[in-house]
VEXKE-541977 format. One line per field, with one value per residue: residue number from 1; x, y, z of N, C-alpha, C in turn. Coordinates in Angstrom, 3 decimals, m for minus. Layout:
VEXKE-541977
nr: [NUM/...]
nc1: [X/...]
nc2: [Y/...]
nc3: [Z/...]
cac1: [X/...]
cac2: [Y/...]
cac3: [Z/...]
cc1: [X/...]
cc2: [Y/...]
cc3: [Z/...]
END
This chain:
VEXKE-541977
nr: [1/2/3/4/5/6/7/8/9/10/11/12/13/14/15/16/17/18/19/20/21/22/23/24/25/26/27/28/29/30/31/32/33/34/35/36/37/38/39/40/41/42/43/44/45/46/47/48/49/50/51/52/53/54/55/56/57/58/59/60/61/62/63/64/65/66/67/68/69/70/71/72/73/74/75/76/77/78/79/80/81/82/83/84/85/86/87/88/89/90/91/92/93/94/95/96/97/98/99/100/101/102/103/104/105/106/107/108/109/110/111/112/113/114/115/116/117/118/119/120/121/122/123/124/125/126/127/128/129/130/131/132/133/134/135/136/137/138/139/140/141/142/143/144/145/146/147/148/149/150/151/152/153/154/155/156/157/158/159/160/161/162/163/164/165/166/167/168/169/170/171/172/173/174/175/176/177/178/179/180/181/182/183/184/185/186/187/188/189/190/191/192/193/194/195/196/197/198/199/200/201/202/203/204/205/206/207/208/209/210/211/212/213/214/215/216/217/218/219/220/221/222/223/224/225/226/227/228/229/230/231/232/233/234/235/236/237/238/239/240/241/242/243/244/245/246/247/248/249/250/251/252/253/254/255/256/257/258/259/260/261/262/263/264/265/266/267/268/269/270/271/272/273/274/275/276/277/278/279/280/281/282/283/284/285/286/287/288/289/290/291/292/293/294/295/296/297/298]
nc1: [m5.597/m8.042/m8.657/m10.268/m13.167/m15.512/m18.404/m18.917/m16.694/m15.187/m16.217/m15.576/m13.127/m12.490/m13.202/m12.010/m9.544/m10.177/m10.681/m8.025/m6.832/m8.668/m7.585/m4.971/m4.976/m6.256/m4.624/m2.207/m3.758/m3.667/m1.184/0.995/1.680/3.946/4.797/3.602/3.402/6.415/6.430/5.015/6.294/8.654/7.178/6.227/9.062/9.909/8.212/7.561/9.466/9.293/6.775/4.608/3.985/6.520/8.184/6.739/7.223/10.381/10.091/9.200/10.250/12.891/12.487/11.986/14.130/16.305/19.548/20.175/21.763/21.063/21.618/20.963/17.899/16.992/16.814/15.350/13.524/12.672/12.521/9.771/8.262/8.650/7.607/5.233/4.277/4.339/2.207/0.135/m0.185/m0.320/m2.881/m4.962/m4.218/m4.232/m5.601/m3.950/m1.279/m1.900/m1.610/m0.424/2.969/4.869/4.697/3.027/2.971/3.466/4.856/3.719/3.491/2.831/0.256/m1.166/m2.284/m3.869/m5.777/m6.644/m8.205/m10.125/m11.644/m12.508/m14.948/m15.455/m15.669/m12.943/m10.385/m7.757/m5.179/m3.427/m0.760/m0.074/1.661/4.163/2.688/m0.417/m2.977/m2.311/m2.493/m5.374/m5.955/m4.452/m4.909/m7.948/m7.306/m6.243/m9.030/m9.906/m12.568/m12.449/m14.283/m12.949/m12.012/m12.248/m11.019/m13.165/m11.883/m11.831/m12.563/m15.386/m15.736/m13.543/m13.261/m15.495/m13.391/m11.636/m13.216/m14.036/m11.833/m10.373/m12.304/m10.909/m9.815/m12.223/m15.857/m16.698/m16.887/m16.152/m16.992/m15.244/m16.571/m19.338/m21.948/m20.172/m19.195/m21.397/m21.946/m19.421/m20.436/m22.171/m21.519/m19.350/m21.122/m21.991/m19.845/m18.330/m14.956/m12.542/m10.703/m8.340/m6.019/m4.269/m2.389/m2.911/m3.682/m6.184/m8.319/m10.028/m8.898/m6.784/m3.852/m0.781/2.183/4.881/7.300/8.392/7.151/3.776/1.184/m2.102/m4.201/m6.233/m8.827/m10.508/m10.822/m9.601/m10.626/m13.293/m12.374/m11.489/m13.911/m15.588/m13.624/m12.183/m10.284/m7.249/m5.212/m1.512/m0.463/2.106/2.852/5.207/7.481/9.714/10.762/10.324/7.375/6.914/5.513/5.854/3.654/3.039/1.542/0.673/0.674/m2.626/m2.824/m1.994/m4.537/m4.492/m6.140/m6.789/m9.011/m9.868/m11.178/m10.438/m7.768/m6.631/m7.298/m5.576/m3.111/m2.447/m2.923/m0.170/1.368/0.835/1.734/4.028/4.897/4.300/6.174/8.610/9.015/8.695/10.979/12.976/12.418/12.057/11.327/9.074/6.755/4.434/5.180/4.069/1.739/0.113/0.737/1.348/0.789/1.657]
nc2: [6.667/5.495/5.443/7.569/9.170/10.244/9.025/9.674/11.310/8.661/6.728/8.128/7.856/5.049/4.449/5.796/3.974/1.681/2.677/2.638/0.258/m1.439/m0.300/m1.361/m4.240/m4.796/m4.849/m6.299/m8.542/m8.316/m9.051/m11.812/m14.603/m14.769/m12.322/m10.943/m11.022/m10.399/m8.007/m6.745/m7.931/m5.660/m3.664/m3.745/m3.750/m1.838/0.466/m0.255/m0.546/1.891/2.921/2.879/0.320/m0.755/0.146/m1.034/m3.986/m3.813/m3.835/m6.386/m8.117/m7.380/m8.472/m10.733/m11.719/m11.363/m11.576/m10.861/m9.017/m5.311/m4.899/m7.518/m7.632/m5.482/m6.284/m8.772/m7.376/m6.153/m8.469/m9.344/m7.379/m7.305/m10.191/m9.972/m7.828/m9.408/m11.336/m10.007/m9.166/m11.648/m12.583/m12.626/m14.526/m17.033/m19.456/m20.542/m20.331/m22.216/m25.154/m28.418/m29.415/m31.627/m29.103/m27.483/m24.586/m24.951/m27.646/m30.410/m31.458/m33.904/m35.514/m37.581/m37.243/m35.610/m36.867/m38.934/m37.215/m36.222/m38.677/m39.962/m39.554/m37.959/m34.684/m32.579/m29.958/m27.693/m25.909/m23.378/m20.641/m16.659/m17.364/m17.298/m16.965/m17.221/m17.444/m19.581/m22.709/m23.524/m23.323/m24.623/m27.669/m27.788/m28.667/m31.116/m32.132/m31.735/m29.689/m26.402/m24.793/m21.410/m19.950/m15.971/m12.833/m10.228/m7.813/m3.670/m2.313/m2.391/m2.033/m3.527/m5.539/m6.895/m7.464/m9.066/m11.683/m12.298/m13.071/m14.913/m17.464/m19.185/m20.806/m21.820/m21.546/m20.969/m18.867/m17.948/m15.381/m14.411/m14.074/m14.212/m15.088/m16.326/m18.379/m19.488/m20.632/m22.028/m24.412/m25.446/m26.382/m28.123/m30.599/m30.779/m32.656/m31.280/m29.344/m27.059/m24.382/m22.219/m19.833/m19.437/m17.512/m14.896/m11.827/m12.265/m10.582/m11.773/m14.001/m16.962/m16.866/m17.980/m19.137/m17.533/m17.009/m16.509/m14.760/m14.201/m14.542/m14.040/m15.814/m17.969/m19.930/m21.458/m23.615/m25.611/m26.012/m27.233/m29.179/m31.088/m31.901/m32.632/m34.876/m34.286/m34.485/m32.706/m30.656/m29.696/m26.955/m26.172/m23.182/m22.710/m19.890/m20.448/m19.527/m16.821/m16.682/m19.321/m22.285/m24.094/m26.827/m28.235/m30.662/m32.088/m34.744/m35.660/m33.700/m35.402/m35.524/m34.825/m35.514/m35.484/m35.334/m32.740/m29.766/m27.498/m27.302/m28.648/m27.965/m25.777/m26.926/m28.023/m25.183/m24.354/m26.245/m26.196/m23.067/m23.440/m24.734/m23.662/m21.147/m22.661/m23.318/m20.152/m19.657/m20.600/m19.415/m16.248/m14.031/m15.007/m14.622/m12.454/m9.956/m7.613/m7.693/m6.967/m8.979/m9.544/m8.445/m5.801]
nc3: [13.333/13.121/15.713/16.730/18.803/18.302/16.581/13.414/12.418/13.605/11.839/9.015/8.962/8.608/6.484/4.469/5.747/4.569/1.612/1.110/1.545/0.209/m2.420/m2.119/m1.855/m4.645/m6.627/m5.542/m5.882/m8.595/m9.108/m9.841/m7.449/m5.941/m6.731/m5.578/m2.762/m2.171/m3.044/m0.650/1.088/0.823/1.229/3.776/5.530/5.011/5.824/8.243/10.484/10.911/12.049/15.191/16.039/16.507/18.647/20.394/19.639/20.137/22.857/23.874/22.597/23.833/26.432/26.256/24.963/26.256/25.954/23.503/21.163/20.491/17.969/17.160/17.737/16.522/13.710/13.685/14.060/11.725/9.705/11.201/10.218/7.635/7.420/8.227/6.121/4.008/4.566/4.567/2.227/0.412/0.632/m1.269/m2.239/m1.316/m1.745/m3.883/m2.592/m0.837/m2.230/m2.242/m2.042/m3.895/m7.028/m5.980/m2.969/m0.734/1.557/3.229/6.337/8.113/6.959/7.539/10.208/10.403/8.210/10.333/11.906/10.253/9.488/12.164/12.984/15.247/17.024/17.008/17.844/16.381/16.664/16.755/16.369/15.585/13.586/10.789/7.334/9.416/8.253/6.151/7.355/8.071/5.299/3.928/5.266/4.255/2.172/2.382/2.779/5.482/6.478/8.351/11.064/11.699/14.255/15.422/15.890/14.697/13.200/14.045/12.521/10.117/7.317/6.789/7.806/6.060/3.969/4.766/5.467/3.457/2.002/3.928/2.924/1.450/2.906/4.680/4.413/7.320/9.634/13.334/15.272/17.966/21.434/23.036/21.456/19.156/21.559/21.848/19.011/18.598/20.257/19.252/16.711/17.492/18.535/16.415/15.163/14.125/13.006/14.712/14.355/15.606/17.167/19.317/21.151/21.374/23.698/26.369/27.926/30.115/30.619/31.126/33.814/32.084/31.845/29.528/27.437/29.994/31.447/32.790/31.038/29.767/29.047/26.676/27.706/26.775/24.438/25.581/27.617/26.253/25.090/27.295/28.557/26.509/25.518/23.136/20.778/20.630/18.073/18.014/15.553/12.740/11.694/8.978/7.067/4.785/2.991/1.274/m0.809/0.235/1.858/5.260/6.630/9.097/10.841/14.552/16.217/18.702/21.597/24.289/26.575/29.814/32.656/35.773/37.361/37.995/36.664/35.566/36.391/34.851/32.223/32.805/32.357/30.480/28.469/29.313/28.469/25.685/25.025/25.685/23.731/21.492/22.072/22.152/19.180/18.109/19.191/17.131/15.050/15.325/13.985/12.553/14.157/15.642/16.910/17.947/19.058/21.929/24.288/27.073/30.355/31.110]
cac1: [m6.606/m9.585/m9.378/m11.378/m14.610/m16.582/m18.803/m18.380/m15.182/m14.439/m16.595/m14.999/m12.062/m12.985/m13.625/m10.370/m8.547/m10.666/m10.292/m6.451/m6.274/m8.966/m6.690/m3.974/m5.658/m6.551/m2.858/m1.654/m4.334/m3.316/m0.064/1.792/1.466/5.064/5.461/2.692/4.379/7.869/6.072/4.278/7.543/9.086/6.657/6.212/10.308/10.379/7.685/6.495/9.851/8.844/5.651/4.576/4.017/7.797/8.127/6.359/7.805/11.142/10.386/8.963/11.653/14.131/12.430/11.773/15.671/17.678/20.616/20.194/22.360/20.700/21.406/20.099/16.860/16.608/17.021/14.317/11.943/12.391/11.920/8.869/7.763/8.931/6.427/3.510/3.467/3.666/0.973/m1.331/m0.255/m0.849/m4.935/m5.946/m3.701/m4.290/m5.697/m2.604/0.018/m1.438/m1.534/0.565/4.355/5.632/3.612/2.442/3.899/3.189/4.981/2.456/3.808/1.337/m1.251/m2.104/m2.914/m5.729/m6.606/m7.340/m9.181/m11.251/m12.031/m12.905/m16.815/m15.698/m15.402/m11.989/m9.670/m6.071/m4.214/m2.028/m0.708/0.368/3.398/4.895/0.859/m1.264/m3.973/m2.271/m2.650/m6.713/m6.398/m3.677/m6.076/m9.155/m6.715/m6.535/m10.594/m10.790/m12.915/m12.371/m14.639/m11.846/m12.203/m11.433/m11.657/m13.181/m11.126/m12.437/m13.030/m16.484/m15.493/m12.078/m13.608/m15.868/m12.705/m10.989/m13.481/m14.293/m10.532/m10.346/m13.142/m10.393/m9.747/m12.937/m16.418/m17.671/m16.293/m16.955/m16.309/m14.803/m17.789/m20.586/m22.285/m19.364/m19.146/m22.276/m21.552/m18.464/m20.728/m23.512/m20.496/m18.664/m22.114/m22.514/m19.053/m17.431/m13.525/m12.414/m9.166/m7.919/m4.971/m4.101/m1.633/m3.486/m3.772/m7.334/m8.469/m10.636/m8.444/m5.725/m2.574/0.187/3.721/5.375/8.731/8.763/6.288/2.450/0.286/m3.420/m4.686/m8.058/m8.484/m12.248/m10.310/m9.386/m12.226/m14.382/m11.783/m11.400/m15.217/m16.248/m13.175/m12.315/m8.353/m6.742/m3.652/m1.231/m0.280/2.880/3.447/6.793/7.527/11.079/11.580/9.560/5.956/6.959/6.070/5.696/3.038/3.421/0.854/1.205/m0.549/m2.771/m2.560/m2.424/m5.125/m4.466/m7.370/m6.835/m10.131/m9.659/m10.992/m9.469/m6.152/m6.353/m6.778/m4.210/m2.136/m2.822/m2.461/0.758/1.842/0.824/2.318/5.587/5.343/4.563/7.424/10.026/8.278/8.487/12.019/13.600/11.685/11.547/11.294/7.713/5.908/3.704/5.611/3.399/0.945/m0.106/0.526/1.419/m0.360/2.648]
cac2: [7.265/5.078/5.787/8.721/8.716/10.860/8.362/10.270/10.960/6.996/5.956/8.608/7.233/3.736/3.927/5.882/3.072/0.428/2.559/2.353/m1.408/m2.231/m0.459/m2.354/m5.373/m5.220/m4.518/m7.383/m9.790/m8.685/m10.100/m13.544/m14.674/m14.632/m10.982/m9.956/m11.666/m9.882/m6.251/m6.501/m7.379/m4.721/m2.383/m3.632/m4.050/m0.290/1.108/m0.420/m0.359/3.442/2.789/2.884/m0.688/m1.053/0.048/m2.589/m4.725/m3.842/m3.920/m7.426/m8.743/m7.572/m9.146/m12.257/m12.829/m10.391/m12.363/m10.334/m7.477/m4.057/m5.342/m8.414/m6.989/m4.683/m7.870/m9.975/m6.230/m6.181/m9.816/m9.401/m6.206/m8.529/m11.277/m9.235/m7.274/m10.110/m12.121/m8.981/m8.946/m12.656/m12.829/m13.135/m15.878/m18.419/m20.909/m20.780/m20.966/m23.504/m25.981/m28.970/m29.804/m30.953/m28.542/m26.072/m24.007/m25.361/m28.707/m30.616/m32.975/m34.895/m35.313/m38.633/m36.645/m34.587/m38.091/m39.626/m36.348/m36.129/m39.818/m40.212/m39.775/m36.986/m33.379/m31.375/m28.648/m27.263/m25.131/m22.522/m19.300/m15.978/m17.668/m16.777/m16.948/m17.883/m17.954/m20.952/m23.921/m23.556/m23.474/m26.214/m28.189/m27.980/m28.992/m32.400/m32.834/m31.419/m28.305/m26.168/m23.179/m20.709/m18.483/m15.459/m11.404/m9.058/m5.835/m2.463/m1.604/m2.928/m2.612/m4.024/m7.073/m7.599/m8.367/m10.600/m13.197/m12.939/m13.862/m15.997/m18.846/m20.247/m21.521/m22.238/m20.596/m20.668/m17.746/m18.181/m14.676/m14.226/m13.024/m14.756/m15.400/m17.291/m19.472/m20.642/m21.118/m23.324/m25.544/m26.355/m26.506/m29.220/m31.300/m31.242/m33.250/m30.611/m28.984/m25.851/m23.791/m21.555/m19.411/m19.153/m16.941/m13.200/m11.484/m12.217/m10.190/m12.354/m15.252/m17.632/m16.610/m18.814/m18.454/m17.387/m16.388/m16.450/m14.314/m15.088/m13.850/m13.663/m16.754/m18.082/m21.531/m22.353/m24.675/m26.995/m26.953/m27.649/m30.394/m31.909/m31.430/m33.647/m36.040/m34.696/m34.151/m31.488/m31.213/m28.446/m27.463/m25.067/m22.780/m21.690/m19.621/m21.032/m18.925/m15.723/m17.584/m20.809/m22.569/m25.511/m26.812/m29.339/m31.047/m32.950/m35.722/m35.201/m33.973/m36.591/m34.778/m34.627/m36.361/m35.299/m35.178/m31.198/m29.506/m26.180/m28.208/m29.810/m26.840/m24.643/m27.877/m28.142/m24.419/m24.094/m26.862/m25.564/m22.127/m23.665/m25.540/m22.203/m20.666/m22.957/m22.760/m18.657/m19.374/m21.096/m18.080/m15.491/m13.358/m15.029/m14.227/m11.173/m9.078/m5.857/m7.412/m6.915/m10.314/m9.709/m7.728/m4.573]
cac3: [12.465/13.407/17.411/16.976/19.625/17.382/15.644/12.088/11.975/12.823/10.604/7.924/9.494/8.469/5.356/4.630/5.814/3.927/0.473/0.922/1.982/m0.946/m3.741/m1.914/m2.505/m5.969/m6.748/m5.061/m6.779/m9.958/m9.600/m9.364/m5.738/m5.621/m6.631/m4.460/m1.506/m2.171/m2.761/0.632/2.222/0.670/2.227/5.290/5.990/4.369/5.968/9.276/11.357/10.771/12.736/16.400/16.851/16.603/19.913/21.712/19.411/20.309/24.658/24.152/21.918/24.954/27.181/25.258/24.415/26.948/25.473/22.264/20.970/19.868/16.632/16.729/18.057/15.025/12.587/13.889/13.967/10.593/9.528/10.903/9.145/5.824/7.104/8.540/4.919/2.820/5.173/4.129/0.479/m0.106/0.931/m2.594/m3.523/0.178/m2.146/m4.572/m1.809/0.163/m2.558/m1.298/m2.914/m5.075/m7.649/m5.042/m2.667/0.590/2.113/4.476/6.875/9.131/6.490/8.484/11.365/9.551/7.936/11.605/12.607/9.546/9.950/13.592/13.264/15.961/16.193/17.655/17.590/15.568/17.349/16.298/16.964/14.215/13.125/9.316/7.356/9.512/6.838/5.313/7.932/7.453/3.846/3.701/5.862/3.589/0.781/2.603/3.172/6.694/6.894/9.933/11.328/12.040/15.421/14.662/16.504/14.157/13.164/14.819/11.180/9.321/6.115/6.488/8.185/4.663/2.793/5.606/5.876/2.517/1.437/4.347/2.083/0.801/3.727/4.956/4.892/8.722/10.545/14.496/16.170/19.210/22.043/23.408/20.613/19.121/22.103/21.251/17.692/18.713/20.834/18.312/15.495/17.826/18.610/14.877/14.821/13.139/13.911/15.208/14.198/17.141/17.211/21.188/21.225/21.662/24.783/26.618/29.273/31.137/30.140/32.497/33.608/31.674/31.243/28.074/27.214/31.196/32.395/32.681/29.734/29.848/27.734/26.652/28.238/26.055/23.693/26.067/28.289/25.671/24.564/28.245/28.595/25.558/25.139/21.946/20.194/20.011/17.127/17.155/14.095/13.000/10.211/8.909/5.668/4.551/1.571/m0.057/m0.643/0.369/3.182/5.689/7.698/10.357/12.025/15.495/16.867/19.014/23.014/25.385/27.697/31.188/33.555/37.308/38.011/38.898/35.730/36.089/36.591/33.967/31.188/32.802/32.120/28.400/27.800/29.758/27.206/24.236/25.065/25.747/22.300/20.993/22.400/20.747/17.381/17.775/19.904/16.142/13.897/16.180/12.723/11.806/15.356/15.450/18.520/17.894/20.068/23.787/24.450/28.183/30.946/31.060]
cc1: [m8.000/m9.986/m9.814/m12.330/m15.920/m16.957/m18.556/m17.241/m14.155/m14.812/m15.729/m13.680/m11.294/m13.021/m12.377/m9.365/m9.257/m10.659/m8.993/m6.059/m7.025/m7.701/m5.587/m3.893/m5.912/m5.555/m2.753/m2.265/m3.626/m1.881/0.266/1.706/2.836/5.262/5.112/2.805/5.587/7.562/5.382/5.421/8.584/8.960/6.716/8.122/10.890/9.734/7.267/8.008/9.653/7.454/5.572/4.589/5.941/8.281/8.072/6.780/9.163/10.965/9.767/9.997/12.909/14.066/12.159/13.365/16.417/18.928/21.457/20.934/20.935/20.507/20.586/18.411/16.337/16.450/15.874/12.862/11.851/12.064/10.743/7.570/7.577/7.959/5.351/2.816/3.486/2.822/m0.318/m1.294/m0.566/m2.114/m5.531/m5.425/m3.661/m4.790/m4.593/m1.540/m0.396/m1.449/m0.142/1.664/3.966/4.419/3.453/3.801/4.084/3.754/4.150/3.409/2.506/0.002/m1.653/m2.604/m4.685/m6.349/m7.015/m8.392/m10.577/m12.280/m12.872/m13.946/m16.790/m15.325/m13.888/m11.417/m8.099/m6.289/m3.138/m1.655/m0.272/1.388/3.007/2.894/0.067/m2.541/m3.738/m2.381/m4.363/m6.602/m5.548/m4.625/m7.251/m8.353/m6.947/m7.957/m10.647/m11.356/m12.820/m13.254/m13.444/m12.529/m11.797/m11.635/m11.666/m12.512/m12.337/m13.315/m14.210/m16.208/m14.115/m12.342/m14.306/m14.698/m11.777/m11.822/m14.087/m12.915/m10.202/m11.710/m12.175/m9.708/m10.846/m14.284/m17.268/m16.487/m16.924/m16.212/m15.868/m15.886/m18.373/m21.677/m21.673/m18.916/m20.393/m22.579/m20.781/m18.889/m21.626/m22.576/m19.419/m20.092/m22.352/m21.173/m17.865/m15.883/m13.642/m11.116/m9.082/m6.421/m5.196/m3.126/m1.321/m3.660/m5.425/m7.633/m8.979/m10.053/m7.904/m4.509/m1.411/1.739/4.038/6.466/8.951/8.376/4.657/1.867/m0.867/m3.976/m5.691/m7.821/m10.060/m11.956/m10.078/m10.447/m12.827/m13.361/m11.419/m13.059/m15.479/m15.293/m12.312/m10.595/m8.350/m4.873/m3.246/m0.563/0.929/2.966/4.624/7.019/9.240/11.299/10.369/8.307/6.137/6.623/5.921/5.122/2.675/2.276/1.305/0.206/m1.661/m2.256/m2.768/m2.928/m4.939/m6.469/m7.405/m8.202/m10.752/m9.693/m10.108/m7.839/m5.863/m6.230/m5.895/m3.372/m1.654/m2.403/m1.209/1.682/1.884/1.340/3.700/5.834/5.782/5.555/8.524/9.953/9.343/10.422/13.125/13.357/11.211/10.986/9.834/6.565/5.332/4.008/5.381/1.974/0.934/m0.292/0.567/0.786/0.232/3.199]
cc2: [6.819/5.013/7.097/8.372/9.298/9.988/9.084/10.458/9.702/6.691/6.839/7.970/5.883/3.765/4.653/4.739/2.272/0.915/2.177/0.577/m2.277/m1.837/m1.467/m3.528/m6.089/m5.085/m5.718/m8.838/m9.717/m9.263/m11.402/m13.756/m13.835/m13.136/m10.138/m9.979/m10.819/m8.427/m5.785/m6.993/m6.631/m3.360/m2.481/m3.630/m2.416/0.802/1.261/m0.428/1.313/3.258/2.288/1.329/m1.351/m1.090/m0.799/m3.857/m5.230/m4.462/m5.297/m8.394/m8.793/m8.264/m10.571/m12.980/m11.432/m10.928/m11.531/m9.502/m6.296/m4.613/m6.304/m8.486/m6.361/m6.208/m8.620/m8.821/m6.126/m6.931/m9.671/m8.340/m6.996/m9.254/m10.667/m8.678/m8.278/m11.297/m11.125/m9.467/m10.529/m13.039/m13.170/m13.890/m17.335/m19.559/m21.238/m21.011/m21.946/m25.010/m27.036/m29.428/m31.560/m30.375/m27.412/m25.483/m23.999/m27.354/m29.045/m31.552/m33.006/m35.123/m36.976/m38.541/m35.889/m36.053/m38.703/m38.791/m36.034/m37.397/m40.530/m40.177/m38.680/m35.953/m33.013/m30.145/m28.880/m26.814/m24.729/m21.149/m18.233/m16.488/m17.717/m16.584/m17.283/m18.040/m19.451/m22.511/m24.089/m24.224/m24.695/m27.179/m29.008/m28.462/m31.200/m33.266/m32.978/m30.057/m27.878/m24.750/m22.291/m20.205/m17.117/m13.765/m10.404/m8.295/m4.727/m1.945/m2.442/m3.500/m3.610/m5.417/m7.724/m8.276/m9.061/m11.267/m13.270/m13.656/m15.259/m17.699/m19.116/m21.113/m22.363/m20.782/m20.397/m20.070/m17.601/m16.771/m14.954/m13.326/m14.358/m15.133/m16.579/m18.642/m20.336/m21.432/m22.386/m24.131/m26.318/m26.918/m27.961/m30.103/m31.630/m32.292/m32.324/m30.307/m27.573/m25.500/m22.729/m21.031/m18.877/m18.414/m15.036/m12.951/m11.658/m12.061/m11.051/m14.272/m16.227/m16.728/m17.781/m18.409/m18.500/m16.341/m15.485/m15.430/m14.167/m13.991/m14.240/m14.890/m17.442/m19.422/m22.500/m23.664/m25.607/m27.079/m27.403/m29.223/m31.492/m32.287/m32.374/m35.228/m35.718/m33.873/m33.153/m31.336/m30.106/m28.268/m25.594/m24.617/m22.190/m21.054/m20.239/m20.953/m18.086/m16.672/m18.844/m21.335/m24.339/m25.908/m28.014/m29.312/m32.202/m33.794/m34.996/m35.139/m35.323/m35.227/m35.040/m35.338/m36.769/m35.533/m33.386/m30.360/m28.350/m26.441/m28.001/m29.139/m26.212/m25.304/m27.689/m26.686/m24.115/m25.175/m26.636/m23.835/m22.559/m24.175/m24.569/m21.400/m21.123/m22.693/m21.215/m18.347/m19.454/m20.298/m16.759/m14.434/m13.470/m15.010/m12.878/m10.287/m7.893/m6.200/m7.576/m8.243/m10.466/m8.350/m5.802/m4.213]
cc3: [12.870/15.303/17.817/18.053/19.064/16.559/13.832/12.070/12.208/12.273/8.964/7.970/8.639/6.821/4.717/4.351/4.839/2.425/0.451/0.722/0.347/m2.352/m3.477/m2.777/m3.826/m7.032/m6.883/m5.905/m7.952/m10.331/m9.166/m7.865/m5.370/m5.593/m5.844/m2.993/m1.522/m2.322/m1.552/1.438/2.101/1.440/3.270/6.193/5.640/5.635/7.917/10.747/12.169/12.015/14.116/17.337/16.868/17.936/21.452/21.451/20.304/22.359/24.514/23.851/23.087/26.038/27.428/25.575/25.153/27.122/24.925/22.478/20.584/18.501/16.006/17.092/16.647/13.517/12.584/13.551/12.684/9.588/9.964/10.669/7.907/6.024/7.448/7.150/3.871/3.131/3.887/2.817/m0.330/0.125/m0.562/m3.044/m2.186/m0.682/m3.058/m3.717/m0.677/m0.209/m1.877/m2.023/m3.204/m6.159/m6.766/m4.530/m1.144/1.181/3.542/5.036/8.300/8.932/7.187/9.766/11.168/9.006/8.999/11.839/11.870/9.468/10.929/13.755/14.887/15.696/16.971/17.196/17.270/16.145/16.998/16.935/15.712/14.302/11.295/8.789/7.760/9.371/6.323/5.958/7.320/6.163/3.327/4.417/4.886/2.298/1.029/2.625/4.335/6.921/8.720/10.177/12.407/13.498/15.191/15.508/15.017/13.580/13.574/13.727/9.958/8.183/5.572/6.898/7.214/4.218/3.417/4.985/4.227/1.181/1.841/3.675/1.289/1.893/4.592/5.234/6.067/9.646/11.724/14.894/17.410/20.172/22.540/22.541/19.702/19.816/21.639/19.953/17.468/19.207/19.908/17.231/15.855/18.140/17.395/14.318/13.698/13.750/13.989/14.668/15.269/16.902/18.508/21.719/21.277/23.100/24.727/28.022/30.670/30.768/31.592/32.083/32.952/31.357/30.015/27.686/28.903/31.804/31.946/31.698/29.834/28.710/27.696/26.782/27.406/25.314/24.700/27.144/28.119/25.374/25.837/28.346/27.765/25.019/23.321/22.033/19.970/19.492/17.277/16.281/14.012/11.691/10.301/7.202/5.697/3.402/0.598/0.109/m0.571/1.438/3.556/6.745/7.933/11.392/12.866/15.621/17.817/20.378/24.081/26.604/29.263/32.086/35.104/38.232/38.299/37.378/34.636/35.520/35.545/32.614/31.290/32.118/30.899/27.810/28.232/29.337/25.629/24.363/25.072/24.422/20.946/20.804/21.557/19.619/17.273/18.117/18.100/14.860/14.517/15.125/12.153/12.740/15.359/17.116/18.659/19.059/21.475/24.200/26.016/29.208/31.128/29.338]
END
């Protein structure tokens, strides 16, 4: 609908989509997290194997796990229809589910990891990738007393990007785009001792090649240059839903950085570690990985 080239009819386009998504929206607020979580994976497990990104789902998935049956292919495409629509449908409740257990609805483990990093009188970077919400690491995060300026690409769509980043403040309010502009955002934002959040796990054209699920994927190497580059930690951190709005997020220590001398080296290193870490994560939930996108270069 919105890859029109006729400026008016994407922008009519646009706004189209952004009435639909707001009534969505104001739906979903009005109920219980929980219910608004279980009616967005209703739809999306109803609606979205129906839909084109199924497709690419499906040829990555085979080539992911060419183990799999047919069947079990279909199983995992629809698990994550179930988590993609009740990612969407929980945005107005990220500060209610990432409170931390018991009481909430979010188990933290490695809150002495975020306590070193918030501590340290320095700045670094989390590291994640879309696994089950990944809205809720951020906002679990800032629950502990570490703010993070997210990274984050846009949507194509204006108005649809208003009511992201204005859901995403419950996770934090400094939104760094993705661009040239953003890089420079992330450098003054780490000089100021601040952290970064990063999900590394999107296709990027002018990225590195790295392997992943065993053949090389296009991946943005800035995070760790900047983090070999200044000395500073980088944690990665995992989300898992493990039941309807429940989840559990696991932070690591940090990287032991690599120090060849050879700087190049020395990032491929780091992301061709944190992709593999990735991998298992996505290998043990293949169900809460986002396999609609162009993650590889075919």
């Amino acid at each position: 609908m919105s890859r029109t080239s006729h400026p008016v009819l994407r922008d009519a386009a646009y706004r189209l989509e952004a009435v639909l998504l707001y009534a969505f929206y104001y739906v979903v607020r009005a109920l219980p997290c929980a219910a608004a979580s279980a009616l967005g994976g209703w739809i999306g497990r109803t609606v979205g194997p129906r839909l084109g990104g199924t497709r690419r789902a499906r040829r990555n998935l085979t080539r992911a796990f060419p183990e799999k049956s047919a069947a079990e292919i279909d199983t995992i495409i629809r698990g994550m229809w179930d988590n993609l629509g009740r990612t969407i449908a929980e945005y107005p409740h990220l500060e209610e589910l990432s409170r931390p257990a018991p009481g909430g609805r979010t188990e933290f483990v490695g809150a002495e990891h975020v306590a070193a990093a918030r501590d340290d009188g320095k700045a670094g970077f989390l590291i994640s990738g879309h696994l089950a919400n990944w809205e809720i690491p951020g906002a679990a995060v800032r629950q502990h007393g570490l703010e993070l300026a997210l990274v984050y690409r846009a949507p194509n769509n204006p108005y649809v990007a208003r009511l992201l980043l204005r859901n995403r403040d419950a996770a934090t309010p400094l939104h760094i785009p993705k661009g040239a502009e953003g890089a420079r955002m992330m450098l003054r934002h780490l000089k100021d001792g601040g952290h970064i959040g990063m999900l590394v796990d999107q296709k990027m054209n002018d990225g590195i090649p790295v392997p992943f699920f065993g053949r090389d994927a296009m991946t943005a190497p800035a995070g760790a240059q900047l983090a070999l580059k200044f000395g500073l930690p980088m944690l990665p951190v995992r989300a898992e839903r493990i039941g309807g709005a429940r989840f559990r997020i696991t932070v690591l220590p940090p990287l032991a950085l690599p120090n060849s001398g050879d700087r190049n080296a020395d990032a491929r290193a780091v992301m061709v570690h944190l992709n593999a870490l990735l991998e298992s994560w996505i290998r043990e939930r293949p169900e809460q990985w986002l396999w609609i996108h162009r993650r590889w270069p075919d």
